[in-house]
C-alpha positions, 0 to 999 in steps of 0.5 A: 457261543463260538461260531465259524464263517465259511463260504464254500463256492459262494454259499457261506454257512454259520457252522458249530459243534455241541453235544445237544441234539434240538430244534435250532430253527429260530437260531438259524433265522437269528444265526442266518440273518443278513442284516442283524445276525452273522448272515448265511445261506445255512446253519450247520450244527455238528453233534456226536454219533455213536458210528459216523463221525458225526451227525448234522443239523442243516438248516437253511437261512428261514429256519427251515431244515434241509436234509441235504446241501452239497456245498455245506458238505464240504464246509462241515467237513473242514470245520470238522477237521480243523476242531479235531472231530474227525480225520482227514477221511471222515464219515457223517449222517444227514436226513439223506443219508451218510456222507463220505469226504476227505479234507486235502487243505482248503480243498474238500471232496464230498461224496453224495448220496447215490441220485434218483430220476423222479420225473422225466420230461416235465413241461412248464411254459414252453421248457423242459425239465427233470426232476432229480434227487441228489440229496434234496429235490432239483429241477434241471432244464439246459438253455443255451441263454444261461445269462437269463434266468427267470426268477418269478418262473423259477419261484412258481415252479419251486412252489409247484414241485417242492424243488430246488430250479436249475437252469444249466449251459453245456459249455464245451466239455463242461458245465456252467449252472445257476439255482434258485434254492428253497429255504433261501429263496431267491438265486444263491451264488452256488448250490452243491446238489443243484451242481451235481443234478445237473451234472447227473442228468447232463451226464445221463443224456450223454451231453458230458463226459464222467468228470467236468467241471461246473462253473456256478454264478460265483464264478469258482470252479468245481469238479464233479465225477461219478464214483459207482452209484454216487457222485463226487464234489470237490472244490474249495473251502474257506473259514472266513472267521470264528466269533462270538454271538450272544442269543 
């Protein structure tokens, strides 16, 4: 089979297209795997719709799926548009809804689902936390020590609240932001919808203004804004390579 290797913002995928609709789990821990497979973070699979553009499956490096991944948005879109599955302005299903993006070169605007407040106000070890849905669940606290992320606090509380964790430091007039992310487990170099939760829920308590920019463990730059009742997240897009693998 012919895959591609993207990396969009430090979180890289293993991304095809097929007409079969199926449970690829066992793929993507093969597909996904560091040190015997391609290595990944995801596995996104495009398959035919017969209105949008396409639909997806995602699924995250432990064969587990996810209805949702900002940073897989993006890489999917330009996949998508290199391989001649859609135009430039595009339209596709996932488990949390449609996705609207545009392709502009390497760089690539997703348009999320609109977000949803869960929990306010969650207490746990002396912190302070939000839980917001962005597409999938994410917990956000704002630390003024963004060089200290507690990865066993971040663990238990993933486990506790079924939640993608987010520590974020306002900086300025923008963000920087690191995640821990289910399905990974452990801290990833970046995270779309953890990005755009702690954006929302920054923006939400008046912290930051309607368009920032994010800066992720990665180092890349994002730009993030609000559009209506949904958020906007452009950045980046870079196809590394396309290979063969043989199951």
């Amino acid at each position: 089979m012919t895959v591609s290797k993207y990396c969009a913002s430090g979180n890289d995928f293993v991304v095809f297209h097929t007409f079969v609709k199926e449970d690829r789990g066992e793929l993507a821990k093969k597909l996904c795997h560091r040190q015997n497979g391609i290595g990944a973070d995801g596995l996104i699979v495009l398959i035919p719709h017969a209105r949008y553009d396409f639909e997806w499956q995602f699924y995250n490096s432990d064969g587990s799926e996810a209805e949702m991944c900002g940073n897989g948005s993006r890489a999917c879109a330009h996949y998508a548009y290199e391989n001649k599955l859609a135009d430039t302005k595009m339209s596709f299903l996932t488990q949390a809804g449609v996705i609207s993006a545009e392709v502009n070169g390497t760089m690539v605007l997703s348009e999320l689902t609109p977000p949803v407040i869960l929990e306010k106000n969650i207490e746990y070890n002396g912190k302070t936390w939000v839980k917001i849905d962005t597409g999938v669940p994410h917990l956000v606290n704002f630390t003024e020590d963004i060089e200290t992320f507690d990865l066993q606090e971040a663990r238990e509380l993933r486990y506790k609240y079924n939640a993608n964790v987010n520590i974020a430091f306002v900086d300025g007039d923008n963000l920087k932001v690191r995640t821990y992310e289910r399905g990974v487990e452990d801290e990833t170099l970046a995270c779309g919808t953890g990005m755009a939760a702690c954006f929302y829920v920054a923006l939400l308590e008046k912290k930051v203004a309607d368009k920032i920019e994010v800066h992720p463990t990665s180092g890349e730059t994002l730009y993030l804004g609000v559009n209506n009742k949904t958020i906007t997240f452009r950045g980046e897009v870079k196809r590394v390579f396309v290979t063969e693998f043989t199951e």
